[in-house]
N, C-alpha and C positions, 0 to 999 in steps of 0.2 A: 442974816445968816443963810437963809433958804436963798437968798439970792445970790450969794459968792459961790454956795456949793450949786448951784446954777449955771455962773460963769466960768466954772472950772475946764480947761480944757479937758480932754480923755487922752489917756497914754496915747504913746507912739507907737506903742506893740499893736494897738487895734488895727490891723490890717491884715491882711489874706496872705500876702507874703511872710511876715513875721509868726504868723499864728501855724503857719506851715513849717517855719524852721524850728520855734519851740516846741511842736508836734516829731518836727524830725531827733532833734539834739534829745529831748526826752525819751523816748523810746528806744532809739539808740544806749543811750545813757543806760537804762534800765535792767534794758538785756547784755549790755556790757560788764556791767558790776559784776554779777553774779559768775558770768563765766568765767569772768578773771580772776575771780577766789579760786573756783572752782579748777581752772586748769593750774594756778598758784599750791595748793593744799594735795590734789591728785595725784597719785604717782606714775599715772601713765596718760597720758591725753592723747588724742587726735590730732595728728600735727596742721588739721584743716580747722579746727577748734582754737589754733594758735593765728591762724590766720584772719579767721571771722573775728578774733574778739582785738587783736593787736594792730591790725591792719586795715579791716573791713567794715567796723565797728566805727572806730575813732574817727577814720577817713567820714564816714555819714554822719556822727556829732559835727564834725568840724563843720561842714557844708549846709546841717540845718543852724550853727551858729553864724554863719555867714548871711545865710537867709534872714537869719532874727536882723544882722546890722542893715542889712540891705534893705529890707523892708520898714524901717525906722527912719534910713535915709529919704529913702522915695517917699512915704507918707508925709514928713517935713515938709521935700519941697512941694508936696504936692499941695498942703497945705497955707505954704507962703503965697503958691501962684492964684488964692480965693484966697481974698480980703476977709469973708463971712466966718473964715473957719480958724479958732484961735491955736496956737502953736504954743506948748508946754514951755517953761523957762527952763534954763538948767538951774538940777536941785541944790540947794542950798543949805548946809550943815550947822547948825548951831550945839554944840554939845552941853549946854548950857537948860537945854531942851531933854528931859528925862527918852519923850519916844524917838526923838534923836539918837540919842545913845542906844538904846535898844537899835534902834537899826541899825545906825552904824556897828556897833559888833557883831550884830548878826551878819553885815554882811562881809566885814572881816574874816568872821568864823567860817563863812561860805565861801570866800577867797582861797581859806587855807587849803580848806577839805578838797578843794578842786586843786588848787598847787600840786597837794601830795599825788593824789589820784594822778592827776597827770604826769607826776614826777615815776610814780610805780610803773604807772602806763608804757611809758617812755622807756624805761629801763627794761623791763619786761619785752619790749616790742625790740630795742636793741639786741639781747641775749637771744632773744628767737630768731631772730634773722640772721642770727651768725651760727646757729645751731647745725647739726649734721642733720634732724631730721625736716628742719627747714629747706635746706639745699638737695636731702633725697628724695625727699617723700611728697611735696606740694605739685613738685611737676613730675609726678609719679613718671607718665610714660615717658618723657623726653630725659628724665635722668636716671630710668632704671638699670640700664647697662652701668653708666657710671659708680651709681648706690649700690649696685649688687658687688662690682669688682672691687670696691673700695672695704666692704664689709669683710673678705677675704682676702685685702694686703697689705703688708708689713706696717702700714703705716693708717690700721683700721681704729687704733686709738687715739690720733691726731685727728682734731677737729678740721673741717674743711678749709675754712679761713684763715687758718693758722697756715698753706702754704697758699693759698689763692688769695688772701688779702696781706695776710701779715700782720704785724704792730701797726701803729699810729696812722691820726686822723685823717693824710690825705689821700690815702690808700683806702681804706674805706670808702669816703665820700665817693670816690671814682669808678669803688666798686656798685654803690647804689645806682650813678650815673647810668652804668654799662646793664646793670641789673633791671633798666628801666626798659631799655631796648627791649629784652629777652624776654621780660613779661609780654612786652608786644606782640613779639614773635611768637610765644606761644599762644597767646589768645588768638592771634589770627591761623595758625599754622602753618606760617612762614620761616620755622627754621630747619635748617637744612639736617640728609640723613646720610650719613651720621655727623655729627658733632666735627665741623673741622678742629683740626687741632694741626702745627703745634698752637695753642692761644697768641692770639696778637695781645702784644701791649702787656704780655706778664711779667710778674715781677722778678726785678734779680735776683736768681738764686741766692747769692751772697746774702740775701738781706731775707730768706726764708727758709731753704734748705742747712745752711750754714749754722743757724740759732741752735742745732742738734748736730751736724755733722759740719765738724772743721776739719777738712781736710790738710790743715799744717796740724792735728794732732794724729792721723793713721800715718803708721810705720808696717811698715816688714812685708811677710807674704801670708797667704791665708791657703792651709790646704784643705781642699774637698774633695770629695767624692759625687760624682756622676753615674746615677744609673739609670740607665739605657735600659728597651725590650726590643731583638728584634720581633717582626713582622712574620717568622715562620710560623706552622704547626705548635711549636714548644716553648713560644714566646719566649727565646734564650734569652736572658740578662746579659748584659754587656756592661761591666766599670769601668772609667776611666777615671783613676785617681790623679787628679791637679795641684796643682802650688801657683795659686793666684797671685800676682806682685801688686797688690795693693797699691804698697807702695802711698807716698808723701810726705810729710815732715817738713819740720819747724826750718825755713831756711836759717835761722840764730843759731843751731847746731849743725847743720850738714846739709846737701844739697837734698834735692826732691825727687825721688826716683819713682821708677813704678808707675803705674796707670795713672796717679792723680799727680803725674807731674806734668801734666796735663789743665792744673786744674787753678791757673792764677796765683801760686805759691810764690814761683821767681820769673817761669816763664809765663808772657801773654801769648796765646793762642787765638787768631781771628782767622774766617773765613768767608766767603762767598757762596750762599748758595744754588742752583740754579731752577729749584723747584721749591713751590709755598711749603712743602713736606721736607725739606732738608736733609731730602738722602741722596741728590745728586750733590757733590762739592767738588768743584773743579779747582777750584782756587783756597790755598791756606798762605797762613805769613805765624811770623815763630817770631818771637822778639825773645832774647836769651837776656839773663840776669846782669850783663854788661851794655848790653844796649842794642845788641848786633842784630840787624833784620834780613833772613833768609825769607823768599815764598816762594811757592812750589806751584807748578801750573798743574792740570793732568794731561796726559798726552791723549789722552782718549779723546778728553771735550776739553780743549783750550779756550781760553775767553782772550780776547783783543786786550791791553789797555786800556781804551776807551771803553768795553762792557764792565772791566773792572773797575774803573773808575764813578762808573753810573749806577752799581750796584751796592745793594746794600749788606756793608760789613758788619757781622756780628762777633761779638766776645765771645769765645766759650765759655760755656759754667755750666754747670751740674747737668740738666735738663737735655742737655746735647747727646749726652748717654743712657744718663736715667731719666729717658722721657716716658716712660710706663711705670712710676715708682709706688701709686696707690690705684692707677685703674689698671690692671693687666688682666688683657682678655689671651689665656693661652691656648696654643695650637693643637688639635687632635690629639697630637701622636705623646706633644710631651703631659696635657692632661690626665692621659691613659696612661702614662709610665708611672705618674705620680700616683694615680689611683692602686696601681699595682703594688707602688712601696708601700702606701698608707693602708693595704689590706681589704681595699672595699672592694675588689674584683678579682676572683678567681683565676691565678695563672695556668690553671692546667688545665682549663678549658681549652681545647686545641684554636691556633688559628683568633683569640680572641684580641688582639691587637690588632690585629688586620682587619678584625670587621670592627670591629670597635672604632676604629677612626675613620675606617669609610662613610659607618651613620655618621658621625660627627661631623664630619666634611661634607655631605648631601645638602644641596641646597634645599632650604624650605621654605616657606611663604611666614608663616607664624611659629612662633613658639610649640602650640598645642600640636601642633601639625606634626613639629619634630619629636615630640614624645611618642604620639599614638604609633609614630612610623617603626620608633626604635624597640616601642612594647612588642610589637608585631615584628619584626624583619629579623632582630637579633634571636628569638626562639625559633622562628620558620626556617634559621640558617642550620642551626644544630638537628632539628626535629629530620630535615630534609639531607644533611651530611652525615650525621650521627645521630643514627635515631634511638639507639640504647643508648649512650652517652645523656640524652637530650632528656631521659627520663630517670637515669639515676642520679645528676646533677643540675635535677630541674629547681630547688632551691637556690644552688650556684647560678643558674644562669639569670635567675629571675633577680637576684641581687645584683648582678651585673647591667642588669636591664638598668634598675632604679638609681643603678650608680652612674651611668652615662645619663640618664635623663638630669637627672642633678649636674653631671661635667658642662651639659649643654645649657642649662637653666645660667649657669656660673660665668659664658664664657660665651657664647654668640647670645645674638638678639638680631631676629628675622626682622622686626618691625623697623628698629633703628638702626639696619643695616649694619648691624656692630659684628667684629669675627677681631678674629687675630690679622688678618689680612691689612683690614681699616684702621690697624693701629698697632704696624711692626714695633717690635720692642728692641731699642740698639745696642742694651747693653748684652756684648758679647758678639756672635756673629754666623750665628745657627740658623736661623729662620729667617734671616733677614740681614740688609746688607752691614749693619752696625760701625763694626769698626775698620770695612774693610772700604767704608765711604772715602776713608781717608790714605788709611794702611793697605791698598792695593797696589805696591810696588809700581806705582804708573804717575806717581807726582813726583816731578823731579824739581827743581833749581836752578837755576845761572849755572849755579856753581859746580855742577854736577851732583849734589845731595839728592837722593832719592826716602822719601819715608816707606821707611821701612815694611816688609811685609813677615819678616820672622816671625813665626811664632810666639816663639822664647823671650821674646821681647814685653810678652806682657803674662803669661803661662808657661809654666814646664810641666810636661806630660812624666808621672814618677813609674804609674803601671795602666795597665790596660788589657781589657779581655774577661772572659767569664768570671764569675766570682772568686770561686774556687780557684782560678791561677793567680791570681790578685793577693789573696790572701796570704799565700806561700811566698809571693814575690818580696824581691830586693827592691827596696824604691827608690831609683835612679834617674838620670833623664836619660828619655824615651825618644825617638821620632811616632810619630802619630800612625799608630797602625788604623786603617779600615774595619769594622767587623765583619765585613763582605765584600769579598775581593772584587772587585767593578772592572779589572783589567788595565787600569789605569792609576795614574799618579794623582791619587785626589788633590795633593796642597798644589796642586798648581790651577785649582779650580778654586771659586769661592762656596761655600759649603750652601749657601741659602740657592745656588743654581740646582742644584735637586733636592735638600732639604726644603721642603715648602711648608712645612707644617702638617703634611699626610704622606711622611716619608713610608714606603713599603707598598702603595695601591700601584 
């Protein structure tokens, strides 16, 4: 007996390699459990606490279990290539055997426990990777313009992947693919400032934006109101009451009118365009609900044939207009107008629009930089213009302070070179060339069709002018009055050539 247990070979685990992976898988193991209750049961975790125990964790069991097979392999053959040294059989199960059985269900048992574990694990590590605070908060600095503008727009209750992945399996996987890149890139800080956009290789509208907004279900017109500040002493208000033509609808009942007839209803819309940012478009083509194909060249910047032919046609959808629909970084002046409807800055401060967007339009290096400037410059303006002013509305000014330092926190980011500038918003055609990419009376046809530059054609103006005249008025259609006379006939300019986003300095 003392001599079989003599010739017993010794495990295959006995090796440096092996004893290192079961050292790694353990420990890892160890400090994994716990966390993962722990971030499971908590009501607020550490989004890097999601990362070490889902990610970081697993990734190192896997690699000291690799180790364990790896070092089992090599010992074997190392063992085959010396005659001296004997090689274990594989185990043989007799159940027939009481400590058989004992092991064998224990190691069932330990099969299972590890199945589920890793089935929670998996699930666990799924849901967090598709989480908002996953996508804002891990690559803190390279996503915080994105995360900060997303928490402030219309669409701050939609999960991220809900428009950047969407449903189903392949979408995903190709999103992990691309997501593997970008880890890269951020470890090395290799990616670019700011963020180019529009995204390559995003998904069809249709098959994300669509799953909430179907555009063969909006009809009619939508009217709003616009309020304006200018830029004097007395920060006048300025309304422009609108009637938006929404517009689109079911083509089973009626045609598709309005802005979203535009929008793959009956008619297809493609174009060409001649920069990666797709605000130059020279080239459009119209397919109408019978079949008929009009395109329109621009006479400004024509393209050959052959450059149309070599260039690459896109579809329209959603994204062509509403390319700012959850990150909008906005401009000084309409930031400041907002802040003014919403109450958090004092209109009667003289002059407070006008300084007010000029801090915000200052270039800075950092963040911090732009607050200390604006704590400092915006009281130094008053104390040094109006110096009794400056102290009997030194409360007012000092809320005005904190309310631009928050517009700026909200809306530029000096690091990642992020501003309204780096990412004009199209819908509409105020600060940027939007609708007029297309709509600037300069693309014509064979056939002589020119698209249109009207107005009316997608807006009618009802009233306009100070409050108080607005209110009294008849709501009618309007031609577009100025709220300061320039001397000139503005519609025959595009409004973003002096509107820049710091209109008034």
């Amino acid at each position: 007996m003392s001599g079989d247990r003599a010739s017993k070979p010794s495990s295959l685990l006995r090796n440096p390699v092996s004893l290192l992976g079961i050292a790694v898988a353990g420990v890892s193991t160890a400090f994994g459990l716990p966390m993962m209750f722990l971030d499971m049961f908590s009501r607020r975790t550490h989004p890097y606490l999601g990362v070490l125990v889902y990610l970081v964790l697993p990734f190192v069991a896997s690699g000291g279990v690799m180790l364990i097979v790896l070092g089992v392999i090599g010992e074997r053959r190392r063992r085959r290539r010396q005659p001296g040294l004997l090689v274990p059989p594989l185990p043989s199960i007799d159940l027939n055997r009481p400590a058989h059985q004992v092991a064998t269900v224990s190691a069932l048992t330990g099969l299972m426990v590890l199945v589920v574990l890793l089935s929670v694990t998996g699930y666990r590590a799924y849901h967090f990777t598709e989480s908002v605070s996953f996508c804002g908060l891990v690559c803190h600095q390279v996503m915080k313009p994105e995360y900060t503008a997303y928490q402030h727009s219309p669409h701050a209750r939609v999960a991220c992947t809900q428009c950047h992945v969407g449903p189903g399996a392949s979408w995903f996987v190709r999103s992990k693919i691309t997501g593997a890149y970008q880890v890269y890139a951020v470890a090395l800080n290799k990616y670019p400032r700011p963020i180019q956009t529009p995204i390559k290789n995003l998904r069809p509208a249709q098959e994300t934006c669509e799953q909430c907004h179907w555009p063969a279900k909006f009809f009619g017109a939508q009217q709003k109101t616009f309020n304006h500040y200018l830029a004097d002493e007395a920060n006048s208000p300025w309304q422009i009451q609108m009637l938006i033509k929404v517009g689109g609808g079911d083509p089973k009942v009626g045609a598709a009118t309005g802005i979203h007839w535009h929008m793959n209803i009956k008619n297809e819309i493609s174009y060409v365009a001649s920069d990666e940012r797709r605000e130059v478009i020279p080239w459009v083509r119209v397919v109408d609900p019978e079949g008929h194909v009009t395109e329109y060249m621009s006479t400004e910047q024509p393209l050959t044939p052959e450059q149309v032919a070599k260039a690459e046609v896109r579809r329209m959808d959603c994204v062509d207009c509403h390319n700012r629909p959850s990150h909008i970084y906005r401009p000084p002046d309409r930031a400041v107008e907002e802040a003014f409807d919403a109450g958090r800055m004092d209109r009667s401060l003289p002059y407070l629009k006008r300084e007010a967007v000029r801090l915000l339009a200052e270039p800075y290096a950092t963040e911090a930089q732009a607050k200390q400037a604006i704590l400092k410059r915006l009281a130094a303006f008053y104390q040094a213009e109006y110096p009794a002013l400056s102290r009997e509305k030194a409360v007012a000014i000092h809320q005005a302070t904190e309310a631009l330092q928050q517009l700026f926190a909200a809306n530029l980011f000096p690091e990642m070179q992020v501003s309204w500038r780096a990412y004009p918003n199209h819908v509409g055609h105020l600060n940027a060339e939007g609708c007029f990419r297309c709509h600037d009376g300069l693309h014509t046809s064979r056939e002589g069709k020119v698209i249109t530059k009207d107005c009316n054609a997608c807006h009618t103006i009802l009233a306009q002018g100070p409050p108080e005249e607005v209110a009294g008025a008849k709501l009618q259609e309007q031609p577009f009055r100025h709220p300061v006379d320039v001397g000139m006939d503005v519609t025959e300019f595009k409004c973003s050539q002096c509107h820049t986003g710091t209109s008034g300095l």
